[in-house]
GUMAR-300721 format. One record per atom (N, C-alpha, C, O, CB): y, z, x; residue number from 1; atom name; residue in one letter. Coordinates in Angstrom, 3 decimals. Glycine has a CB too. Layout:
N
+----------+----------+----------+-----+------+------+
!       c2 !       c3 !       c1 ! seq ! atom ! type !
+----------+----------+----------+-----+------+------+
!        Y !        Z !        X ! NUM !   CA !    A !
...
+----------+----------+----------+-----+------+------+
% end
This chain:
78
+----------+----------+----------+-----+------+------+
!       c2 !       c3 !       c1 ! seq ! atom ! type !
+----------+----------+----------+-----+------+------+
!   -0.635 !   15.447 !  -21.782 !   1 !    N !    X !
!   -0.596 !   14.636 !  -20.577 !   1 !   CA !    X !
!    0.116 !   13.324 !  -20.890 !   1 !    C !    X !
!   -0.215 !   12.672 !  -21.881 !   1 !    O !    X !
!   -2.030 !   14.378 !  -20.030 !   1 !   CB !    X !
!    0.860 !   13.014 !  -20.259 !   2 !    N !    X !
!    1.757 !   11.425 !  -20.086 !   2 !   CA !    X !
!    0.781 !   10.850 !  -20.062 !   2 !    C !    X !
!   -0.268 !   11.046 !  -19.448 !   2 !    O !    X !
!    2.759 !   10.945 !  -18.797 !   2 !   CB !    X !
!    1.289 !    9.637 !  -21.166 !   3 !    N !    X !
!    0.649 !    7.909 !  -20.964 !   3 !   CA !    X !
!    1.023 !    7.607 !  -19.388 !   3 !    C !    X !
!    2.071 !    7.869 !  -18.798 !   3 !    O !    X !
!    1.635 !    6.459 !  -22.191 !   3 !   CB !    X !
!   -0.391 !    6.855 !  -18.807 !   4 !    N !    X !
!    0.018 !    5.926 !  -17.467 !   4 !   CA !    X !
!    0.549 !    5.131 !  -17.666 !   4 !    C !    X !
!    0.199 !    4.530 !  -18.682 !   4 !    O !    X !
!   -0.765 !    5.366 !  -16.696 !   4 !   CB !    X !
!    1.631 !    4.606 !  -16.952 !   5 !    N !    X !
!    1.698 !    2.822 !  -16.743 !   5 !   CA !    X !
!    0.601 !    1.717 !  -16.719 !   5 !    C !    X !
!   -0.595 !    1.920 !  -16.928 !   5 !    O !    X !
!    2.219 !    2.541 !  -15.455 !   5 !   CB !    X !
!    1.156 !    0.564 !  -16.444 !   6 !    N !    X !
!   -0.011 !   -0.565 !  -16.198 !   6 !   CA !    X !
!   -0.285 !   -0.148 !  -14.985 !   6 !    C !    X !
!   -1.372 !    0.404 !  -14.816 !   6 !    O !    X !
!    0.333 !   -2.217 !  -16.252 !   6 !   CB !    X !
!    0.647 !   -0.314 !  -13.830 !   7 !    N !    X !
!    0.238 !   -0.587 !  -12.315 !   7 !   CA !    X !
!   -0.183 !    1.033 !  -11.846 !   7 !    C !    X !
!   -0.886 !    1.144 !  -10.842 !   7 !    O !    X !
!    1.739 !   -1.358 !  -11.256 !   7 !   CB !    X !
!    0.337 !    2.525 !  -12.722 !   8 !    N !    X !
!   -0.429 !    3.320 !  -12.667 !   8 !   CA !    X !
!   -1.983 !    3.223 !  -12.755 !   8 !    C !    X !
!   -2.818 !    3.739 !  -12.012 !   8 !    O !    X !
!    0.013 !    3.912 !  -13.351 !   8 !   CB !    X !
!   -2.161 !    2.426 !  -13.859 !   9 !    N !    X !
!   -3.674 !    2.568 !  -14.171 !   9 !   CA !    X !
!   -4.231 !    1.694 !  -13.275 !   9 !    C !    X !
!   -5.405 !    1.947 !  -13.003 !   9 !    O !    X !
!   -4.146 !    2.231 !  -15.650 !   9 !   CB !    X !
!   -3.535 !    0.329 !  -12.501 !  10 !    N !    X !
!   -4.075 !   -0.505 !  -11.707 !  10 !   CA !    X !
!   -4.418 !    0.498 !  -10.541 !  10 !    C !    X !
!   -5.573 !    0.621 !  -10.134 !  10 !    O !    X !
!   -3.165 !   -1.730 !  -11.404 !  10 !   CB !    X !
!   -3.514 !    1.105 !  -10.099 !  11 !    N !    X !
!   -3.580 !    1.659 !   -8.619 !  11 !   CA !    X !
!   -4.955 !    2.730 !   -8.346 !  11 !    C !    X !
!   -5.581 !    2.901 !   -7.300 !  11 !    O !    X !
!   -2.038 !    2.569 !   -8.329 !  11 !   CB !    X !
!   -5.212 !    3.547 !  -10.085 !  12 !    N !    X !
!   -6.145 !    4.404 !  -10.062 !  12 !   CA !    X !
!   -7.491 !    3.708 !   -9.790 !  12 !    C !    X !
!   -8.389 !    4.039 !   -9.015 !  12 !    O !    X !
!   -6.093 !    5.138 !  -11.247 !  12 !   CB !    X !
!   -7.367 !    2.288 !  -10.922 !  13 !    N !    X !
!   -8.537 !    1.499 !  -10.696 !  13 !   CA !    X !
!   -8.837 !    1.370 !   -9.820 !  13 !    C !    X !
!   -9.912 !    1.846 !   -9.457 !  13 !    O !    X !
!   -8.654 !    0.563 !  -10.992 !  13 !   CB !    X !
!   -7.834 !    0.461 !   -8.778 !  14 !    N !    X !
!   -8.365 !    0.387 !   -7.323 !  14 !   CA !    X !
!   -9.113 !    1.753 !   -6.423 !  14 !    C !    X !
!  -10.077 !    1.712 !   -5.659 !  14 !    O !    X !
!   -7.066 !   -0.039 !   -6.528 !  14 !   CB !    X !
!   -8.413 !    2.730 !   -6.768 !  15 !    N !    X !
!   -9.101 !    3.619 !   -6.083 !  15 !   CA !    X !
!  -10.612 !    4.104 !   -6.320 !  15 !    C !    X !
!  -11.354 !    4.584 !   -5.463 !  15 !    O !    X !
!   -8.359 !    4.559 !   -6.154 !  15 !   CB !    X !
!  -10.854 !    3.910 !   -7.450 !  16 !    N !    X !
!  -12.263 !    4.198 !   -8.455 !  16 !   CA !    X !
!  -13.231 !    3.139 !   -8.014 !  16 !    C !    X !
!  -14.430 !    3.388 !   -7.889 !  16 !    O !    X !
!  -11.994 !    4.005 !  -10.297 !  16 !   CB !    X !
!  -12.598 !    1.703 !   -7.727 !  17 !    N !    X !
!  -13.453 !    0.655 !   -6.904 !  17 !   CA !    X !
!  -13.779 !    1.251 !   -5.060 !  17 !    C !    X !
!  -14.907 !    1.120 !   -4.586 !  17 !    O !    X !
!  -12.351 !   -1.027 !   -6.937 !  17 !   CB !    X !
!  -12.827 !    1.766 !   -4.376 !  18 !    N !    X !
!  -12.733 !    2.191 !   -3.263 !  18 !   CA !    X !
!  -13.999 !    2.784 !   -2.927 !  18 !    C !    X !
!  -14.839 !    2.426 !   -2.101 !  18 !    O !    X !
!  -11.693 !    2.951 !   -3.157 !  18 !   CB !    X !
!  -13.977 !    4.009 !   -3.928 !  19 !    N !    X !
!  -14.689 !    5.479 !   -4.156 !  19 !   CA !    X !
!  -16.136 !    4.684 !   -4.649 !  19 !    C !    X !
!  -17.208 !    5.171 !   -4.289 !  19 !    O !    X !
!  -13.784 !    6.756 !   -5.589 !  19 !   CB !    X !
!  -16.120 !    3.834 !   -5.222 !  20 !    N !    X !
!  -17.312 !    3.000 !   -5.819 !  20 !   CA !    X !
!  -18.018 !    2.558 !   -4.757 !  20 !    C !    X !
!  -19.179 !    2.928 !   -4.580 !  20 !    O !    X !
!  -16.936 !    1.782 !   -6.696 !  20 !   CB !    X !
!  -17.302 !    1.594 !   -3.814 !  21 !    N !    X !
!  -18.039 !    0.791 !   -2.876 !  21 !   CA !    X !
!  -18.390 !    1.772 !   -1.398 !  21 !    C !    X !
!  -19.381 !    1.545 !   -0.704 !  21 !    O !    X !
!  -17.041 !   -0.638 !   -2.555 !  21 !   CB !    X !
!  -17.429 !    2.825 !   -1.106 !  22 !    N !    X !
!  -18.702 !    3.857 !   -0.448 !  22 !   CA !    X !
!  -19.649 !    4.264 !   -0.511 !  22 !    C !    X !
!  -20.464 !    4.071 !    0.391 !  22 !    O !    X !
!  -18.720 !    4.631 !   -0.308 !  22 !   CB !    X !
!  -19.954 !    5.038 !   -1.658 !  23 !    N !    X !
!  -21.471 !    4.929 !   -1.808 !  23 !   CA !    X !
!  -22.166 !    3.868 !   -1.708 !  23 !    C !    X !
!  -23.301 !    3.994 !   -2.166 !  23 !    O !    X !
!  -21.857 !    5.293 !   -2.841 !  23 !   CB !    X !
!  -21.878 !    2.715 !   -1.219 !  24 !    N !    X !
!  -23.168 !    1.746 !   -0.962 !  24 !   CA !    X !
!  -23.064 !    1.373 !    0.739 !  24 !    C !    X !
!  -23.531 !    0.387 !    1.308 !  24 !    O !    X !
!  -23.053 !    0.103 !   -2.075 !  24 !   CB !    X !
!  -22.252 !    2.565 !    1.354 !  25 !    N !    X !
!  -21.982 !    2.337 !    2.502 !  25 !   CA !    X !
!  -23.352 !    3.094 !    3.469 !  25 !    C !    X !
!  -23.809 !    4.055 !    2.850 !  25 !    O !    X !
!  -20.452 !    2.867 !    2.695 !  25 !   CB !    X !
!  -23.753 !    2.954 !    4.233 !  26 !    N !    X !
!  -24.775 !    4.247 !    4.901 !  26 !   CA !    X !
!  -24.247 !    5.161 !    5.078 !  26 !    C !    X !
!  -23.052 !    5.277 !    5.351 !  26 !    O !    X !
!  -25.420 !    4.177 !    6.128 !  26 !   CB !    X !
!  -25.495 !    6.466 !    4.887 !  27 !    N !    X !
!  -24.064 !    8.067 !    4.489 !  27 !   CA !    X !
!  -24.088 !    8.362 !    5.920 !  27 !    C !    X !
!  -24.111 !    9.576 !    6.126 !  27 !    O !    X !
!  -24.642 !   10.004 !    3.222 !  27 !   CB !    X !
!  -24.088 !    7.527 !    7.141 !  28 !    N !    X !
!  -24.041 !    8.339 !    8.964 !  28 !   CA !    X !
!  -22.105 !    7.877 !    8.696 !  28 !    C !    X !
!  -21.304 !    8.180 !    9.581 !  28 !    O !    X !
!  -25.425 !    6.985 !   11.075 !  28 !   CB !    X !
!  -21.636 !    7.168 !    7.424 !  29 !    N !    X !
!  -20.360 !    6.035 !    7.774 !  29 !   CA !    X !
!  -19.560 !    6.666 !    6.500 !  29 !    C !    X !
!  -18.364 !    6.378 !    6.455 !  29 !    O !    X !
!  -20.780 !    3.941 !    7.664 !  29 !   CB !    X !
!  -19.977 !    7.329 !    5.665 !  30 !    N !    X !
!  -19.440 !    7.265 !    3.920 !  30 !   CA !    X !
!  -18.074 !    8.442 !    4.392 !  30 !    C !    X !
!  -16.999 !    8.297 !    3.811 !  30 !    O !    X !
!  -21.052 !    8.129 !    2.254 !  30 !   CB !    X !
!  -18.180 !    9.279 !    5.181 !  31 !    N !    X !
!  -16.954 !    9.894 !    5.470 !  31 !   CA !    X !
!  -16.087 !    9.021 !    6.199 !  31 !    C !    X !
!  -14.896 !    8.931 !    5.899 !  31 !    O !    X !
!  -17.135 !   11.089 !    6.174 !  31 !   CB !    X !
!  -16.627 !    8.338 !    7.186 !  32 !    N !    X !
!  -15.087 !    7.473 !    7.919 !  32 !   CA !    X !
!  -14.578 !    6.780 !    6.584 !  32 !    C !    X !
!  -13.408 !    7.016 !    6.280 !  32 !    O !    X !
!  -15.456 !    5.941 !    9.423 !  32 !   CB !    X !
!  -15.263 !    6.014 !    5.814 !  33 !    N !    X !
!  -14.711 !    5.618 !    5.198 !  33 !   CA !    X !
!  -13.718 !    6.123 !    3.742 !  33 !    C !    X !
!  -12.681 !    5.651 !    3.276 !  33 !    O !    X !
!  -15.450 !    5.008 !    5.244 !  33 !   CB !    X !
!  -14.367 !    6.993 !    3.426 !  34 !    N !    X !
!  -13.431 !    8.071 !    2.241 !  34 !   CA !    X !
!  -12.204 !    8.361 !    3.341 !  34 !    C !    X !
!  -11.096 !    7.892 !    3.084 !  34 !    O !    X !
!  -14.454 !    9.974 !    1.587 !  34 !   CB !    X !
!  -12.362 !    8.977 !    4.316 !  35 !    N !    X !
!  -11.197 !    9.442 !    5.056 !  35 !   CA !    X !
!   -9.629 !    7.792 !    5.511 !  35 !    C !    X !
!   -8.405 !    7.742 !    5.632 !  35 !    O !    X !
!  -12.219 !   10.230 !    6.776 !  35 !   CB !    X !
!  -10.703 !    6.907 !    5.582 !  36 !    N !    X !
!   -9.784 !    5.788 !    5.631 !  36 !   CA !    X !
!   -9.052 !    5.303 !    4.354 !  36 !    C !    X !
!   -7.919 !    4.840 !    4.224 !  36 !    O !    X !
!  -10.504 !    4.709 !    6.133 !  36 !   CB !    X !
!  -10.206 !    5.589 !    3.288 !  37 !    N !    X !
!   -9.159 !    4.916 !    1.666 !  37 !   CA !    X !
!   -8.099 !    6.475 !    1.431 !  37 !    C !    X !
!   -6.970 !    6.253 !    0.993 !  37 !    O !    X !
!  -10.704 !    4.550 !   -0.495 !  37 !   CB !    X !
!   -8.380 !    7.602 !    1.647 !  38 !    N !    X !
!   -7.918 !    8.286 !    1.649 !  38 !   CA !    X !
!   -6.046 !    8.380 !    2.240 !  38 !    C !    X !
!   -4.995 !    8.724 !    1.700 !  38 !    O !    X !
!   -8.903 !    8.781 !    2.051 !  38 !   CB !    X !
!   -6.452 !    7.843 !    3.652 !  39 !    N !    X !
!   -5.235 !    8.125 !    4.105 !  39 !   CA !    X !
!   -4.312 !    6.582 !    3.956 !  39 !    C !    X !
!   -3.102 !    6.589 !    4.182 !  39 !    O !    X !
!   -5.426 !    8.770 !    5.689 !  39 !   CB !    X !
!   -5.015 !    5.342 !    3.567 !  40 !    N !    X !
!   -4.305 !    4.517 !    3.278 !  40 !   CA !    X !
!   -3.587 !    5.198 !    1.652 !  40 !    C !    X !
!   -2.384 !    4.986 !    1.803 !  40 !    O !    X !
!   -5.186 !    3.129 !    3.365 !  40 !   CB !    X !
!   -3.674 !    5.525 !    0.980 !  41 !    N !    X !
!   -3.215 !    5.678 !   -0.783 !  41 !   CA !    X !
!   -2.371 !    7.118 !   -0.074 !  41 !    C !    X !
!   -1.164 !    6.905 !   -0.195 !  41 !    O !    X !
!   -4.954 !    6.045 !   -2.477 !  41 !   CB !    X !
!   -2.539 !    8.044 !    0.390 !  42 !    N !    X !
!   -1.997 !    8.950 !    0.956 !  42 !   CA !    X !
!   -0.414 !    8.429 !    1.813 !  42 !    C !    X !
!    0.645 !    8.969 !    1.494 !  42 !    O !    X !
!   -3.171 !    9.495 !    1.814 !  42 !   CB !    X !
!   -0.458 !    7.523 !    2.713 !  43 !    N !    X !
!    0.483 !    6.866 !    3.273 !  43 !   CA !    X !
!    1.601 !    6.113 !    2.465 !  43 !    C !    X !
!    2.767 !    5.971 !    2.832 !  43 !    O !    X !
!   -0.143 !    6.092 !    4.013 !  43 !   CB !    X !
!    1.014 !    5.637 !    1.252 !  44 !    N !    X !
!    1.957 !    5.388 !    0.513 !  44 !   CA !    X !
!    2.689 !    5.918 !   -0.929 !  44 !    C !    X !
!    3.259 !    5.263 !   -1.801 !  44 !    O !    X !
!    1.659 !    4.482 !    0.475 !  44 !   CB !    X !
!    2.462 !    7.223 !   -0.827 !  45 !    N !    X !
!    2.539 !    8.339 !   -2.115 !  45 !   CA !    X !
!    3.993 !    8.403 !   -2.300 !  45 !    C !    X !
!    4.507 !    8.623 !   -3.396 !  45 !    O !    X !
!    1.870 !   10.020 !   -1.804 !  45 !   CB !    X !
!    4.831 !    8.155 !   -0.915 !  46 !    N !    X !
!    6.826 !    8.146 !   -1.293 !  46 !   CA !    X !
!    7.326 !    7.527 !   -1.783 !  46 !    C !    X !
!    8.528 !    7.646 !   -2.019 !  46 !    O !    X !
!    7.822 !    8.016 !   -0.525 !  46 !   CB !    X !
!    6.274 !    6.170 !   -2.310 !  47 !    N !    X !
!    7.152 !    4.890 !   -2.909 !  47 !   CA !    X !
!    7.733 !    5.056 !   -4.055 !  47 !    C !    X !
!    7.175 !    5.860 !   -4.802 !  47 !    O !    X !
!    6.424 !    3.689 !   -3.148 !  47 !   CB !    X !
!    8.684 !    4.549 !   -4.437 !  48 !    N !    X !
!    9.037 !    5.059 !   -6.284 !  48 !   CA !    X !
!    8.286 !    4.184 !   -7.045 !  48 !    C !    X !
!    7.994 !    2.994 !   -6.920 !  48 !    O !    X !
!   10.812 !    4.856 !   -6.964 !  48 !   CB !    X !
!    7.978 !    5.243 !   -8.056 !  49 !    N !    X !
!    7.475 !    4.041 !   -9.557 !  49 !   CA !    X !
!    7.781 !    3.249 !   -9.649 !  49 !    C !    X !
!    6.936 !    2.475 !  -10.099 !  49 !    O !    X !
!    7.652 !    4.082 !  -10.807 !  49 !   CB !    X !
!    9.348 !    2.544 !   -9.322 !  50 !    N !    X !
!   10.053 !    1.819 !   -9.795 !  50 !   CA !    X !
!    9.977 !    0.307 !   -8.702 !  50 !    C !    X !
!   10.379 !   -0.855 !   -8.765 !  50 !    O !    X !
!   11.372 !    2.653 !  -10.000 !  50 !   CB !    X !
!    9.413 !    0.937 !   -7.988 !  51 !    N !    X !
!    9.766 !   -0.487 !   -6.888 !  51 !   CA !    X !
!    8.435 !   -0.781 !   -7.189 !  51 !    C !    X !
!    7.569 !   -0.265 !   -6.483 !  51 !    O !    X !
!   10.249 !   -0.347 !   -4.935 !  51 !   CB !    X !
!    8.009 !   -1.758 !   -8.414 !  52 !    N !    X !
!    7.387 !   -2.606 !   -8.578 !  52 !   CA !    X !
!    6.819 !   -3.817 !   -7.550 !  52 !    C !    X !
!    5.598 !   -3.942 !   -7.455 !  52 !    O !    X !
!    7.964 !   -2.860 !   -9.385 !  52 !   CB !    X !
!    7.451 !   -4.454 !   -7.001 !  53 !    N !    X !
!    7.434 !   -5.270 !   -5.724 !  53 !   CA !    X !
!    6.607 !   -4.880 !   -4.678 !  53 !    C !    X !
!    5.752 !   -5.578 !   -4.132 !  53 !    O !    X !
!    8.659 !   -5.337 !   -5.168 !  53 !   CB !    X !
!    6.855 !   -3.919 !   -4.469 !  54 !    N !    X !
!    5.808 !   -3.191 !   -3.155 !  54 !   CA !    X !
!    4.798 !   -2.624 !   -3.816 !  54 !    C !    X !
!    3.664 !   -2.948 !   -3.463 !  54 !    O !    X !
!    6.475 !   -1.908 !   -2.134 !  54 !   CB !    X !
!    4.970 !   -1.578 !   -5.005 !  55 !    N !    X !
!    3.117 !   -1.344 !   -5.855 !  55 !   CA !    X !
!    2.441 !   -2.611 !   -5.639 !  55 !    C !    X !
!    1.286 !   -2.511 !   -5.224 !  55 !    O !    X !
!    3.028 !   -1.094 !   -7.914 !  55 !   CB !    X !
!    3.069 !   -4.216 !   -5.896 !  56 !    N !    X !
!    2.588 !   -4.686 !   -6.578 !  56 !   CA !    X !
!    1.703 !   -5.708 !   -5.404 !  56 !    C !    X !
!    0.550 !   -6.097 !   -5.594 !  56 !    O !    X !
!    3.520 !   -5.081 !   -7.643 !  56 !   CB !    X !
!    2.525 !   -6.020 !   -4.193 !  57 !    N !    X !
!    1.883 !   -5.971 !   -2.531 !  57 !   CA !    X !
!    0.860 !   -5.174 !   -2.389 !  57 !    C !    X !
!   -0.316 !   -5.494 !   -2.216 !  57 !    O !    X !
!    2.840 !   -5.438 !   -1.395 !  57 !   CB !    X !
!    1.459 !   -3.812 !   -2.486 !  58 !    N !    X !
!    0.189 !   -2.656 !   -1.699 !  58 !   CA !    X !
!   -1.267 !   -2.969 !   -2.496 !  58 !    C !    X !
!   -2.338 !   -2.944 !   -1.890 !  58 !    O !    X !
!    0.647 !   -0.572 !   -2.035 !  58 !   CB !    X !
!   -1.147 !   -3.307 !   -4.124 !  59 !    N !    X !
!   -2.358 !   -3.491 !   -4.723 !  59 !   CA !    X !
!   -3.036 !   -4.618 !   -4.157 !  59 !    C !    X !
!   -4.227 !   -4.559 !   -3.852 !  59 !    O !    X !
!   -2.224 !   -3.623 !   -6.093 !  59 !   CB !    X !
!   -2.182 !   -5.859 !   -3.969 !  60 !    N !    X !
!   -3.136 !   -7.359 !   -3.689 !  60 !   CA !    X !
!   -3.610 !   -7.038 !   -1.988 !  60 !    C !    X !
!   -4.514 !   -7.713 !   -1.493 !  60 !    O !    X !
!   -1.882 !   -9.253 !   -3.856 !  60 !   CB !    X !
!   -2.852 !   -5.869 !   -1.115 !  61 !    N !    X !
!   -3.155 !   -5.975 !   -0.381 !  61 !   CA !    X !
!   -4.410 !   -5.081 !    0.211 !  61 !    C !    X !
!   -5.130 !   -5.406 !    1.155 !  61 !    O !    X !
!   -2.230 !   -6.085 !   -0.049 !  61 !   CB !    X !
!   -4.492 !   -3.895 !   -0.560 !  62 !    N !    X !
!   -5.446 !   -3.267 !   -0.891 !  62 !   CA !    X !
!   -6.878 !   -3.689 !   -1.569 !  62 !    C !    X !
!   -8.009 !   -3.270 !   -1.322 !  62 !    O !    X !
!   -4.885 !   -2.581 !   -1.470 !  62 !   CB !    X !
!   -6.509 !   -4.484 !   -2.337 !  63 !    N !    X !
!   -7.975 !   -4.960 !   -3.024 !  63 !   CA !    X !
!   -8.695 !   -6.223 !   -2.199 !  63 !    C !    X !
!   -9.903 !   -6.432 !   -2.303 !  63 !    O !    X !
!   -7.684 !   -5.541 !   -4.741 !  63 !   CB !    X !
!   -7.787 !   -7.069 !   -1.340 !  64 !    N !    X !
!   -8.149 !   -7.754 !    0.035 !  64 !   CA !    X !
!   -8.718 !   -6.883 !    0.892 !  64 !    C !    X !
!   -9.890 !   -7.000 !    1.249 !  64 !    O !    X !
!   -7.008 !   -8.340 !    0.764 !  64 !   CB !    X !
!   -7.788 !   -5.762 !    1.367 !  65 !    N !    X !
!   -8.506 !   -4.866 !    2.043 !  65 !   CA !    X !
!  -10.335 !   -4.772 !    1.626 !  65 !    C !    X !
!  -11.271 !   -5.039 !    2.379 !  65 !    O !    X !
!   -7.670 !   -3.512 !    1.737 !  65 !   CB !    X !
!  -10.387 !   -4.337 !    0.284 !  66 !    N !    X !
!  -11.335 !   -3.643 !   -0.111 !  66 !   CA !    X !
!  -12.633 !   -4.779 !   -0.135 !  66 !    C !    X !
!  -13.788 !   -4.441 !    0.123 !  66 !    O !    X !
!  -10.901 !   -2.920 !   -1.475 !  66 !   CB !    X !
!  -12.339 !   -5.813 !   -0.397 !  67 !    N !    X !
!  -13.236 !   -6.780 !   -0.391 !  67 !   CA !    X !
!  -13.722 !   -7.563 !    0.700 !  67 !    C !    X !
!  -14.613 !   -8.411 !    0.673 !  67 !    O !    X !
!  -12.871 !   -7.474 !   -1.112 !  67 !   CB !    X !
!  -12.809 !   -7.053 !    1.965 !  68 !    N !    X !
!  -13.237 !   -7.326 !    3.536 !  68 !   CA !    X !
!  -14.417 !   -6.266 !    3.840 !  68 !    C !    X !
!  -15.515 !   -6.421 !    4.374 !  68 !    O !    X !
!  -11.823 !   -7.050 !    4.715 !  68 !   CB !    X !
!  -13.767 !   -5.113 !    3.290 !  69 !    N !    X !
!  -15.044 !   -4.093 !    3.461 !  69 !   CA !    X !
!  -15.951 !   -3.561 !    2.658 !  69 !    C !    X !
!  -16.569 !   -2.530 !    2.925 !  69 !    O !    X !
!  -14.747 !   -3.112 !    3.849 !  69 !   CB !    X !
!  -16.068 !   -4.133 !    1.775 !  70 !    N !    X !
!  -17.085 !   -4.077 !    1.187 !  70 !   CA !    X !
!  -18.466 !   -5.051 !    1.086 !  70 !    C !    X !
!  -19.458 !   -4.938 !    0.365 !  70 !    O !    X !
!  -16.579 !   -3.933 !    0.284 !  70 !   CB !    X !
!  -18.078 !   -6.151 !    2.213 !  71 !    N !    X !
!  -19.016 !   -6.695 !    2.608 !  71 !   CA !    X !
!  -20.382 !   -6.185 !    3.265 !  71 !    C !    X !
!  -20.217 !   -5.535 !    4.297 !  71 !    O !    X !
!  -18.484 !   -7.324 !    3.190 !  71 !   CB !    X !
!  -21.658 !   -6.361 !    2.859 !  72 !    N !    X !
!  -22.441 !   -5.638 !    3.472 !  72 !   CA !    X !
!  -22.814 !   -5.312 !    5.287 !  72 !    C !    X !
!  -23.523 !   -4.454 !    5.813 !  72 !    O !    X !
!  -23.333 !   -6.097 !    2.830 !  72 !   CB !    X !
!  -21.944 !   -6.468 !    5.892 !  73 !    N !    X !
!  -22.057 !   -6.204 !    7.051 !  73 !   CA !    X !
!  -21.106 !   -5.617 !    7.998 !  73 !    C !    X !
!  -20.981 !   -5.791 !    9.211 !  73 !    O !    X !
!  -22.385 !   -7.077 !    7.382 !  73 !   CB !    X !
!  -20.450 !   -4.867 !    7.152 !  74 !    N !    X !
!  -19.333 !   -3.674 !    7.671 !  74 !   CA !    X !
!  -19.975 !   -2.716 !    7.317 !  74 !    C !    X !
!  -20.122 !   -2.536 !    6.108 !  74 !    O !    X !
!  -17.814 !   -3.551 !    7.087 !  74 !   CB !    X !
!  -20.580 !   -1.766 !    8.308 !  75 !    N !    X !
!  -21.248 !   -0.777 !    8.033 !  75 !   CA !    X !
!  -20.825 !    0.401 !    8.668 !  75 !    C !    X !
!  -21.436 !    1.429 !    8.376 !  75 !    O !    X !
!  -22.410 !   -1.031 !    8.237 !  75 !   CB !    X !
!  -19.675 !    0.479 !    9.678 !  76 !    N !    X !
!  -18.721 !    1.722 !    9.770 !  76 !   CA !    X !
!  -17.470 !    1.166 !    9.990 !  76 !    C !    X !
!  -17.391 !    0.044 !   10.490 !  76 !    O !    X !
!  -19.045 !    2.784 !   10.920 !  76 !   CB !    X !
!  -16.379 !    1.860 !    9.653 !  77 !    N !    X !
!  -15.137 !    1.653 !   10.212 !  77 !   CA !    X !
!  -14.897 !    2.760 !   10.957 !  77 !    C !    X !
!  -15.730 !    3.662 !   11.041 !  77 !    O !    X !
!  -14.111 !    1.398 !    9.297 !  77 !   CB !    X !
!  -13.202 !    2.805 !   11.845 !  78 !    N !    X !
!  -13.251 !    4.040 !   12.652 !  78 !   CA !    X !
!  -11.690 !    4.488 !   12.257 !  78 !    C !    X !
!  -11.213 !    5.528 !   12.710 !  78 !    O !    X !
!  -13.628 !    3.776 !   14.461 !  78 !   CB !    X !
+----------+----------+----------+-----+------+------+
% end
């Protein structure tokens, strides 16, 4: 198996935090939300490795994302 990159291993991280902070979501909500981190990382799967610049956006903008909702008083998204 190939060595990851850095921002490979960043991007996985983020997702492992994603996948982390659902389970502390209520389970009537834990699917909207898998289905939402899902199709955000899904939406951006065409980008090249190489365009650093935008990995490097989508991460700060993603982990903002993630820390809006992972507040305890977001308890479904749609």
């Amino acid at each position: 198996m190939a060595r990851l990159s850095g921002l490979q291993r960043e991007v996985l991280s983020l997702y492992r935090k994603c996948l982390r902070e659902i389970r502390k979501k209520p389970i009537e909500s834990r699917n909207n939300f898998k289905s939402y981190a899902r199709a955000e990382f899904q939406k951006h799967i065409s980008i090249s490795k190489k365009d650093f610049s935008a990995i490097e956006y989508l991460l700060r903008k993603g982990s903002r994302q993630l820390e809006m909702y992972s507040s305890p008083g977001i308890r479904n998204i749609r």
